[in-house]
C-alpha positions in Angstrom: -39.5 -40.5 -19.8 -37.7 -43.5 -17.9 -34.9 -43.5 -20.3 -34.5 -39.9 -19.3 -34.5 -40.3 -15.9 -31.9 -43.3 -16.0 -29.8 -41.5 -18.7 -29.7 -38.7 -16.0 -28.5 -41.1 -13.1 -26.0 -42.6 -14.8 -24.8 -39.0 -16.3 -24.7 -38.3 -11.8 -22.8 -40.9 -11.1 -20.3 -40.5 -13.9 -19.8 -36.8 -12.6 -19.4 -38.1 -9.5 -17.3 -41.3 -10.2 -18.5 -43.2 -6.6 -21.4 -44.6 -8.2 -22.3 -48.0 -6.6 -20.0 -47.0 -3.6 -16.9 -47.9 -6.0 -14.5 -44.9 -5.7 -12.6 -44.1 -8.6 -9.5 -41.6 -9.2 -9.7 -39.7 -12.2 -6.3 -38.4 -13.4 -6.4 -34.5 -14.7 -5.9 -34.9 -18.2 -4.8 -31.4 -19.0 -1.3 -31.7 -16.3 -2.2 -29.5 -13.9 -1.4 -30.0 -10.3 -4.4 -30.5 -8.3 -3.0 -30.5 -5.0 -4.9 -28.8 -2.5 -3.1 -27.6 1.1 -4.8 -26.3 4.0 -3.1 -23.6 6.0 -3.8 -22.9 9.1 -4.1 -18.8 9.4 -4.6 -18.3 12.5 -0.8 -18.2 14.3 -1.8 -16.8 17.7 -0.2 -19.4 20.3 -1.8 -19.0 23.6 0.4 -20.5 27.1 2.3 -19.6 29.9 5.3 -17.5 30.2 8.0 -19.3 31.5 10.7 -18.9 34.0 13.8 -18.7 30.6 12.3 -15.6 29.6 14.3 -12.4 29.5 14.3 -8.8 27.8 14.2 -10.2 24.0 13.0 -14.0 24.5 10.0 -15.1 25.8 10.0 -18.6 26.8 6.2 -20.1 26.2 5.1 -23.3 27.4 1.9 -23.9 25.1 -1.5 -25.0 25.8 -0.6 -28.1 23.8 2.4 -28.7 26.3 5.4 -27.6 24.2 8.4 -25.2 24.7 8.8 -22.1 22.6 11.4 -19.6 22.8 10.7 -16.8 20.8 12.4 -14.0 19.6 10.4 -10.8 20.8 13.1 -8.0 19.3 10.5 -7.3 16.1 7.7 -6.9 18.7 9.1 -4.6 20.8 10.2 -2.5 18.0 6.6 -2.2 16.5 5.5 -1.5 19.8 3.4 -4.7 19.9 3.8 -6.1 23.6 0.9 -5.5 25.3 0.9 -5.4 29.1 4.7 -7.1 29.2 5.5 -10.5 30.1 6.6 -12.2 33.6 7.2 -16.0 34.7 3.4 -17.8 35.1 1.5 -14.9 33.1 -1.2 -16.3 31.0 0.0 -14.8 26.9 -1.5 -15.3 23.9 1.6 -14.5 20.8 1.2 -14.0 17.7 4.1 -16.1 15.9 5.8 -16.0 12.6 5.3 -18.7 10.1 8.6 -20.6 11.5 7.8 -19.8 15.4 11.0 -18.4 16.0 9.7 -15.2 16.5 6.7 -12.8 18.1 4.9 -10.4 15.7 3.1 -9.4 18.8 2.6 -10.5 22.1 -0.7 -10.2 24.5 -0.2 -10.5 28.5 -4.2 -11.8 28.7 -3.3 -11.9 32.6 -3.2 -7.8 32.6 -5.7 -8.0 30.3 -7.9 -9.5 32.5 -9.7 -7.2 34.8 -12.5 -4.2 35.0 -11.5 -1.2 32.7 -13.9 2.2 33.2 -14.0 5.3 31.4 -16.6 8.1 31.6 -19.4 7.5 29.9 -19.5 8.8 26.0 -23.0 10.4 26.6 -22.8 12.8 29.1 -19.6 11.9 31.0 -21.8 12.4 34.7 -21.0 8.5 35.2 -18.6 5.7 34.4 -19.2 2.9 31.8 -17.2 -0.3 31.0 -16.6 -3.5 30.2 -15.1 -6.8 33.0 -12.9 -9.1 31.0 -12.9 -12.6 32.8 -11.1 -15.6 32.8 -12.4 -18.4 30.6 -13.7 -15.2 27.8 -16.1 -14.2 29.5 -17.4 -10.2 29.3 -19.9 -8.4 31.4 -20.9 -5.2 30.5 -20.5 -2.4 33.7 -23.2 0.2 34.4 -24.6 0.1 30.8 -28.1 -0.3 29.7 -27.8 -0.9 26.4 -24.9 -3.1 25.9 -24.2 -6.4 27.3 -20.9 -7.9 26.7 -20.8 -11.4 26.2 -17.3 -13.0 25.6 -14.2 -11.8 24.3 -10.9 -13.6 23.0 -7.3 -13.0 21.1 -7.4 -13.9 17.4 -4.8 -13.1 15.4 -3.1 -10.8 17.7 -6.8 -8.5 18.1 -9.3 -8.3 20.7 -13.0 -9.7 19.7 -15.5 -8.9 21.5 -19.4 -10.4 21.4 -22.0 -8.9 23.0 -25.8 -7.7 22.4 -27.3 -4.5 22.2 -30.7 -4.1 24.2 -34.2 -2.8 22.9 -32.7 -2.4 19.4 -33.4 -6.2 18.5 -31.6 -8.0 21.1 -28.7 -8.8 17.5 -25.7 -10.4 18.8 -22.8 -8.6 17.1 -19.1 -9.5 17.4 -16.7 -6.5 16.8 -12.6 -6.5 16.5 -10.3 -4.0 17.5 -6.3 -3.5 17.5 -5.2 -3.3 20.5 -3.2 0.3 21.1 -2.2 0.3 25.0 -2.3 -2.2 27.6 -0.2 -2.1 31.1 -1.2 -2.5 34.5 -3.3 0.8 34.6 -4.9 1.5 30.7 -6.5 -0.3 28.5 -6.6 0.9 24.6 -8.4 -0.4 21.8 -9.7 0.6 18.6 -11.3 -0.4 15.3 -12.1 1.7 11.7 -15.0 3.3 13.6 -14.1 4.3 17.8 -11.4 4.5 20.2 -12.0 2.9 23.3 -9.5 4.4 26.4 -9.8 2.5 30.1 -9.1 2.6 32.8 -8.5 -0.5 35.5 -11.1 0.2 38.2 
């Protein structure tokens, strides 16, 4: 039974070729490349829009504290600015893989605010949702949703917030954004349509 045991600790350690805390390469045998690289998918840069932008550039100065001027032309043609751009606006962009370019730009400082609509139910009252700085959500005049925090990922919305007497399950939801200037506030995913307005 011992033998066993041993036979199977040594078999471990061969598998795992650090027995003994001696690490040891093993070369693939059959040629392949083994490499493995990591890519980052999330491209969404998030900074402040800076005083060089114009019509089809927007200058971003990053969160990390670099200088991007990016090409907004594909953007603007797919009708993916949201809420425009202007000098000290907090963005979030949504670059191409050489970050030359915007796929799709997000103006987080008009996004910021309290957006109403009539409420789904019965339309006698207005229900919504208070986007803050920092990603913070509050829910307004509902009772059975609390919004949590919110945040741009990959050029989308995501929301996180908790359903009342049902559970109390956190859930986190996504949606495209559709519409976003100073006054509306449109946002959808595979299942509703959300349309505010700022309040």
């Amino acid at each position: 039974m011992k033998k066993l045991e041993l036979a199977g600790i040594v078999a471990v350690c061969g598998l795992t070729a650090a027995c003994g805390n001696k690490a040891q390469q093993v070369a693939p045998t059959d040629g392949a490349d083994t490499t493995v690289v990591v890519v980052n998918q999330n491209r969404t840069v998030f900074g402040i829009c800076g005083d060089g932008s114009a019509m089809n550039t927007i200058q971003l100065i990053t969160d990390s504290g670099d200088t991007l001027s990016l090409d907004v032309s594909e953007a603007r043609e797919n009708d993916k600015v949201f809420g425009g751009y202007g000098s000290g606006d907090k963005m979030a962009v949504l670059v191409n893989e050489d970050k030359t370019g915007a796929e799709l730009v997000v103006n987080e400082s008009t996004l910021l605010g309290s957006w109403v609509m009539p409420n789904p139910i019965d339309g006698s009252s207005i229900v919504g949702i208070a986007l803050k700085d920092g990603g913070i959500a509050e829910s307004i005049d509902q009772s059975t949703i609390v919004y949590r925090t919110w945040r741009i990922v990959d050029g989308r919305i995501e929301i996180q917030s908790m359903r009342e007497g049902g559970g109390d399950e956190e859930e986190t939801n996504v949606y495209d954004l559709v519409k976003l200037d100073a006054d509306s506030l449109i946002y959808k995913n595979e299942e509703d349509l959300f349309e505010y307005g700022r309040q």
